[in-house]
DSSP file (Angstrom, degrees, kcal/mol; ACC not computed):
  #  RESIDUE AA STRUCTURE BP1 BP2  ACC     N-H-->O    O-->H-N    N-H-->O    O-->H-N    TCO  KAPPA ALPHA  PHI   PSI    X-CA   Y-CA   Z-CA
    1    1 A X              0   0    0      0, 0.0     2,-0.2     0, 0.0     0, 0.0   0.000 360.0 360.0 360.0 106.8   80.9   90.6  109.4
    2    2 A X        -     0   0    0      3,-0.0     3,-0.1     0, 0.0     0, 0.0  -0.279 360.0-120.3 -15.2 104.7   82.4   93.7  110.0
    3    3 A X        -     0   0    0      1,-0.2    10,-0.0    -2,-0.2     4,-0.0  -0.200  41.3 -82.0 -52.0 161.1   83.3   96.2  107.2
    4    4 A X    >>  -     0   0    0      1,-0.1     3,-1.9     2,-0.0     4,-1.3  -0.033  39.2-107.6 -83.5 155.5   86.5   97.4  106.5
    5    5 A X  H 3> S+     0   0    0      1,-0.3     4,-2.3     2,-0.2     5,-0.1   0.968 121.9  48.4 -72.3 -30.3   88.1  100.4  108.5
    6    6 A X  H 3> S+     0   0    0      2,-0.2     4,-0.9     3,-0.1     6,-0.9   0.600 106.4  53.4 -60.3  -3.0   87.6  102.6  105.2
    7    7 A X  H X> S+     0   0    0     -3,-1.9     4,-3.0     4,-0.2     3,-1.7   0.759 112.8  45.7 -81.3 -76.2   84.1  101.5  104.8
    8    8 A X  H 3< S+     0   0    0     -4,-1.3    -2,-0.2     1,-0.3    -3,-0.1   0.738 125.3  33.0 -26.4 -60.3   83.6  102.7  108.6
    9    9 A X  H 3< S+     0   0    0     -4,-2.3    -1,-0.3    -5,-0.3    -3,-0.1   0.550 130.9  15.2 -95.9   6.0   85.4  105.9  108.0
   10   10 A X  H << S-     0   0    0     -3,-1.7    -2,-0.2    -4,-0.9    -3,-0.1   0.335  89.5-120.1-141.0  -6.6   85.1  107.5  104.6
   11   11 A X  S  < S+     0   0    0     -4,-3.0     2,-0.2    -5,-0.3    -4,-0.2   0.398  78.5 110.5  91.7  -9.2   81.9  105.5  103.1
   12   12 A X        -     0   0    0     -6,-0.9    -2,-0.4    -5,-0.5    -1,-0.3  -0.815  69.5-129.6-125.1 158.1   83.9  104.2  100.2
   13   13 A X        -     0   0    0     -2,-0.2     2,-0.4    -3,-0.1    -6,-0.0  -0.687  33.3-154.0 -97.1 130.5   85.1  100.4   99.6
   14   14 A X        +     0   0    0     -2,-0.2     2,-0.2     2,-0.0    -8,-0.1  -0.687  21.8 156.9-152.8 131.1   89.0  100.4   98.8
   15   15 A X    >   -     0   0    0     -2,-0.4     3,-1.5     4,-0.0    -2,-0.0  -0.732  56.2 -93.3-116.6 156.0   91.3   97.9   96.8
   16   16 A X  T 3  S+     0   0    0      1,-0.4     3,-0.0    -2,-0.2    -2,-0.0   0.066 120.9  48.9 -82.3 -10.5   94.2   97.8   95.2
   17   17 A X  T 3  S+     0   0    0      3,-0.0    -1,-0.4     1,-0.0     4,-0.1   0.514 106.0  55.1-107.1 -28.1   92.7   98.6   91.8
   18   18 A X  S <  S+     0   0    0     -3,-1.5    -2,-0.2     2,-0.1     2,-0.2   0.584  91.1  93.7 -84.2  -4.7   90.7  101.6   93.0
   19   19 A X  S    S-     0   0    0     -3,-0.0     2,-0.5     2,-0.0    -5,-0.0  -0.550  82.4-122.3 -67.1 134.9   94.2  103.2   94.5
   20   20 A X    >   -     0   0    0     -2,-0.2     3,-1.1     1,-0.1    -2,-0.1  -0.805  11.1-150.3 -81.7 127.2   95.8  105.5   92.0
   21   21 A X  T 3  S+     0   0    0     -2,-0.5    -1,-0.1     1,-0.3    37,-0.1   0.559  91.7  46.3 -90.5  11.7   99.1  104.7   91.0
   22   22 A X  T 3  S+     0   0    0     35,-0.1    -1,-0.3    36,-0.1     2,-0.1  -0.276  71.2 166.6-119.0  70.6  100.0  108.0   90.3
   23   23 A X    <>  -     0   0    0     -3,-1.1     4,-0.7     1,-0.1    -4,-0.0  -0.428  28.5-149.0 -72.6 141.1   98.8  110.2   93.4
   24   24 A X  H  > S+     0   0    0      2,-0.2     4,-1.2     3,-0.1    -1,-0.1   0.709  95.8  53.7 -62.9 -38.5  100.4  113.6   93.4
   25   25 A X  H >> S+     0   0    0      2,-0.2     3,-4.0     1,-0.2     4,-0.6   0.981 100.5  52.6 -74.9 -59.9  100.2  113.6   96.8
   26   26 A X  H >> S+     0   0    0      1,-0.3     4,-2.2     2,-0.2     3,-0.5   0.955 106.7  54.4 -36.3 -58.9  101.8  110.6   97.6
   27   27 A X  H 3X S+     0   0    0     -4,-0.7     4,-2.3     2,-0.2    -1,-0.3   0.913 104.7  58.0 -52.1 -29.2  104.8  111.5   95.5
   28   28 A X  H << S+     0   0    0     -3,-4.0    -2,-0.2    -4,-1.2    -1,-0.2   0.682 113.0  39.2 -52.6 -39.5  105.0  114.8   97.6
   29   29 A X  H XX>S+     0   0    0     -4,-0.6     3,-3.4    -3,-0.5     4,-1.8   0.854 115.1  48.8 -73.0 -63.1  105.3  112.9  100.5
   30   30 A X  H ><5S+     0   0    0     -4,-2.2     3,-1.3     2,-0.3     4,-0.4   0.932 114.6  53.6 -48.7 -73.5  107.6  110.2   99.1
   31   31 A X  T 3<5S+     0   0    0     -4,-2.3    -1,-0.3    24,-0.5    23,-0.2   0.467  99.1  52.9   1.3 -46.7  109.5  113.1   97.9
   32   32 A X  T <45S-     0   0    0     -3,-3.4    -1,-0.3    19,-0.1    -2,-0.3   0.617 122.1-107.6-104.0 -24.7  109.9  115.0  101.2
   33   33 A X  T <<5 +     0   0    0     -4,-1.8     2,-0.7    -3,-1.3    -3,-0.2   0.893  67.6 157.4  88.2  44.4  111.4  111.3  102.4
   34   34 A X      < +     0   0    0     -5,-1.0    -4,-0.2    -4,-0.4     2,-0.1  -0.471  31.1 119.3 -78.4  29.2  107.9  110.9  104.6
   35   35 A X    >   +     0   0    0     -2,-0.7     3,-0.9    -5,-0.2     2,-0.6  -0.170  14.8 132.7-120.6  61.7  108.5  107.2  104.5
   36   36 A X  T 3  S+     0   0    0      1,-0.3     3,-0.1    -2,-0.1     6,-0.1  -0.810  80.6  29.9 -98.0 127.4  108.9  105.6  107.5
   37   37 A X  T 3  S+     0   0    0     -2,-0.6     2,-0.6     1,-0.2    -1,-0.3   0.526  93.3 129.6 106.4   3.6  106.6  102.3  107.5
   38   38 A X    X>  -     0   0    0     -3,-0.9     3,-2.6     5,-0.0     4,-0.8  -0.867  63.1-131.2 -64.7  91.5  107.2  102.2  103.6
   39   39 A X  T 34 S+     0   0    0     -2,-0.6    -3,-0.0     1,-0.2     0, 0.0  -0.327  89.5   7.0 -67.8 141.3  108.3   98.9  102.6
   40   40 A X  T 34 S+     0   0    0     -5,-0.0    -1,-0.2    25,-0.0    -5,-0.0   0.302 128.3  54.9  93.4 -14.0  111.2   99.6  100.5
   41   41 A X  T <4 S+     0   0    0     -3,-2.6    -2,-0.1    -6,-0.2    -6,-0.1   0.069  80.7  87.1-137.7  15.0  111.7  103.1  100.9
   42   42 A X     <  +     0   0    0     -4,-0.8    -3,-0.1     4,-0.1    -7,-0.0   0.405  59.7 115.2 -99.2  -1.2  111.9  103.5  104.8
   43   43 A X  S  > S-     0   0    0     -5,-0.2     4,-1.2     1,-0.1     5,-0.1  -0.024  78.8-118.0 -65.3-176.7  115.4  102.9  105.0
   44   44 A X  H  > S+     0   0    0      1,-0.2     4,-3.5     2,-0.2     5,-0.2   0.981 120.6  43.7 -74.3 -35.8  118.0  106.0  106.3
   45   45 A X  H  > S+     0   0    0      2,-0.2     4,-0.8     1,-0.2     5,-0.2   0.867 114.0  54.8 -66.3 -19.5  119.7  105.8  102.6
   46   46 A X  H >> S+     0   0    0      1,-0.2     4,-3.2     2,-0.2     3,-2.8   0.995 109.4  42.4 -41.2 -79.7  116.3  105.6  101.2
   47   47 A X  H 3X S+     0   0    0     -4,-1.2     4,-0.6     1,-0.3    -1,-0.2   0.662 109.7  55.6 -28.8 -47.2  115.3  108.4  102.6
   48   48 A X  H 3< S+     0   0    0     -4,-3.5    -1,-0.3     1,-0.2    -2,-0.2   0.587 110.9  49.2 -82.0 -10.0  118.5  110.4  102.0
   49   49 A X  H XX S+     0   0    0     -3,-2.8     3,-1.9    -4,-0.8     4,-1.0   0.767  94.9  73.5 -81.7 -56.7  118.2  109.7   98.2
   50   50 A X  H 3X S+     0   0    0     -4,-3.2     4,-0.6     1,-0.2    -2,-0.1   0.866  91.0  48.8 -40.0 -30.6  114.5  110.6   97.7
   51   51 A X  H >< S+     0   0    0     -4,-0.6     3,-0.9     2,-0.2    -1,-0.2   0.969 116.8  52.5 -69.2 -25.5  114.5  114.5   97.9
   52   52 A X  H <4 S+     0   0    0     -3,-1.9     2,-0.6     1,-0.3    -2,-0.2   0.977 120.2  33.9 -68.9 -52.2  117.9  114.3   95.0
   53   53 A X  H 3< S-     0   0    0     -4,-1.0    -1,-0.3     1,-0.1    -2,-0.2  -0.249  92.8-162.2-136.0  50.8  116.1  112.4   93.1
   54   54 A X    <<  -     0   0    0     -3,-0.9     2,-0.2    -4,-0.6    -3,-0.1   0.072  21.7-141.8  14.9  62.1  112.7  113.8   93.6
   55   55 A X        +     0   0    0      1,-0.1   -24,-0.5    -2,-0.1    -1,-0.2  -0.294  27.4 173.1 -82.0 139.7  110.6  110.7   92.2
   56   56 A X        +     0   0    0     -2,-0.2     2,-0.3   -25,-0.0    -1,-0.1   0.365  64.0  35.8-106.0 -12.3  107.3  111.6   90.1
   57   57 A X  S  > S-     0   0    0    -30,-0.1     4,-1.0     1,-0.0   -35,-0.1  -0.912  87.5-101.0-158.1 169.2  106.2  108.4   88.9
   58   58 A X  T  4 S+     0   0    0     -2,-0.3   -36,-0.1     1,-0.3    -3,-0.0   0.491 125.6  40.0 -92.5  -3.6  106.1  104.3   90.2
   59   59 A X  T >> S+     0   0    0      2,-0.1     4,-1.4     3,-0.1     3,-0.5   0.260  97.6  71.9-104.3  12.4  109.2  103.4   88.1
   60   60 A X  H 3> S+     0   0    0      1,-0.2     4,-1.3     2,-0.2    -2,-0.2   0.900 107.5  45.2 -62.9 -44.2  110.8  106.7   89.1
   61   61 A X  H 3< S+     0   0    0     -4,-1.0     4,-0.4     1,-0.2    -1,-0.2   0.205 105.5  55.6 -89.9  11.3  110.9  104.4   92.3
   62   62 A X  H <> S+     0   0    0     -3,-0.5     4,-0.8     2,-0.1    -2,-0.2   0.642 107.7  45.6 -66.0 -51.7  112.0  101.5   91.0
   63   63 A X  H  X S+     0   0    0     -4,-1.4     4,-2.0     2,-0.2    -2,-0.2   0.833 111.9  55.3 -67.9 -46.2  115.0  102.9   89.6
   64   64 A X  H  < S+     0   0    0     -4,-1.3    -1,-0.2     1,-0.3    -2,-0.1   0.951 112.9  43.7 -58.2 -57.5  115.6  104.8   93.1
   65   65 A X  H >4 S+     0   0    0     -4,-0.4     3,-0.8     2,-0.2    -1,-0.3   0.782 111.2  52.9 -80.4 -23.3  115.4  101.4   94.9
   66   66 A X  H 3< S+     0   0    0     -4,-0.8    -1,-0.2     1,-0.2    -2,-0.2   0.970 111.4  48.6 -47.1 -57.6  117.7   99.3   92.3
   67   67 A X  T 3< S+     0   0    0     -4,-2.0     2,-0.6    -3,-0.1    -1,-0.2  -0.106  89.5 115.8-119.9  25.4  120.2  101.7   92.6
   68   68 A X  S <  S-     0   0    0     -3,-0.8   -22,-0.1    -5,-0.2    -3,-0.1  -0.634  72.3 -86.9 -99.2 157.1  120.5  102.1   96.5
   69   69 A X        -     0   0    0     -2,-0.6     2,-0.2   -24,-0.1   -24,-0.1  -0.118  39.9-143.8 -51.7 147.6  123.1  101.4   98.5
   70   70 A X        +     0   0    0      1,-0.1    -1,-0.0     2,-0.1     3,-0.0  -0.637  26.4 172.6 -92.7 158.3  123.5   97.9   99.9
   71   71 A X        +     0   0    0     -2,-0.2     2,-0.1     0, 0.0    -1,-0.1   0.277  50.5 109.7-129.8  -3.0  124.8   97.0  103.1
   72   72 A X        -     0   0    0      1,-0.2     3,-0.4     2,-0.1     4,-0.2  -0.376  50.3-162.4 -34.7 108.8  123.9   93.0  102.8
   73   73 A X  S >> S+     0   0    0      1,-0.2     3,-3.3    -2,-0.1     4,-1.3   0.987  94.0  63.4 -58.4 -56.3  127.2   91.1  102.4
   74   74 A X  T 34 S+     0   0    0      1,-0.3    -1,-0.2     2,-0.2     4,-0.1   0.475  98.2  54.2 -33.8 -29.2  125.3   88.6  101.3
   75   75 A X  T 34 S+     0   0    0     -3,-0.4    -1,-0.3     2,-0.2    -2,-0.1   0.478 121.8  23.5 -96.1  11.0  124.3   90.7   98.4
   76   76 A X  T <4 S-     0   0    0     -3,-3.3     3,-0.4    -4,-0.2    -2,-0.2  -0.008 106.2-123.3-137.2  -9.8  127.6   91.5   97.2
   77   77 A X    ><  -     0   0    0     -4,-1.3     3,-0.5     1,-0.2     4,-0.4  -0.393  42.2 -49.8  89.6-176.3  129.3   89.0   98.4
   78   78 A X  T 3  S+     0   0    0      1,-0.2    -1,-0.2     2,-0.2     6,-0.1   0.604 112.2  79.4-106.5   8.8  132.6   89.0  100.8
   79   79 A X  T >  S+     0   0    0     -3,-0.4     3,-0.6     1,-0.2    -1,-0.2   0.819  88.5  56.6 -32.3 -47.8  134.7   91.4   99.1
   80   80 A X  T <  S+     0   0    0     -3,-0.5     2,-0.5     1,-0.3    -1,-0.2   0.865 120.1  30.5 -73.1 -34.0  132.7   94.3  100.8
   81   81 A X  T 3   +     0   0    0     -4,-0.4     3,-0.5     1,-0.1    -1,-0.3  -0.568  68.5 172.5-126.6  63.9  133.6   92.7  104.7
   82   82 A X  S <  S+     0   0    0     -3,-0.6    -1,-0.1    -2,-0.5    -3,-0.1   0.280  78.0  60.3 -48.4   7.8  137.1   91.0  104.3
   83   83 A X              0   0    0      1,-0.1    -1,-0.3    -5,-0.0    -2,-0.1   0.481 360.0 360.0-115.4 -17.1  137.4   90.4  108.2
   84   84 A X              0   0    0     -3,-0.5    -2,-0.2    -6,-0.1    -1,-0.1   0.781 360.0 360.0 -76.3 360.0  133.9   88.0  107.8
């Protein structure tokens, strides 16, 4: 069996518990709106929210994605598109 492509390139085994969930870098990046291929934070209004509201922490991004704009009717309902 093959090893995993981090085994192959860095030596080290890595899973979801050995990730840290509060990398400084990653938040730097997240930050800079460096997310494209992020589920949940690659959209354009994503993107155009992160740098205001400069998230530091993993409900710091929680909050950020609650509160973005929708464009779903479906998630608002048909008020928002009165000709559908």
């Amino acid at each position: 069996m093959r090893p995993p492509r981090t085994d192959r390139c860095k030596g080290r085994r890595l899973d979801l518990a050995s990730i840290p969930a509060e990398d400084a870098a990653t938040y730097a990046m997240i930050r800079k709106a460096d997310t494209t291929g992020v589920f949940q934070i690659e959209s354009r209004a994503q993107m155009a929210m992160l740098p205001r509201l400069t998230p530091v922490t993993f409900y710091d991004l929680v909050i950020e994605v609650a509160i973005e704009p929708r464009t779903d009717p479906g998630r608002h309902g048909a008020s928002l598109y009165p000709q559908a």
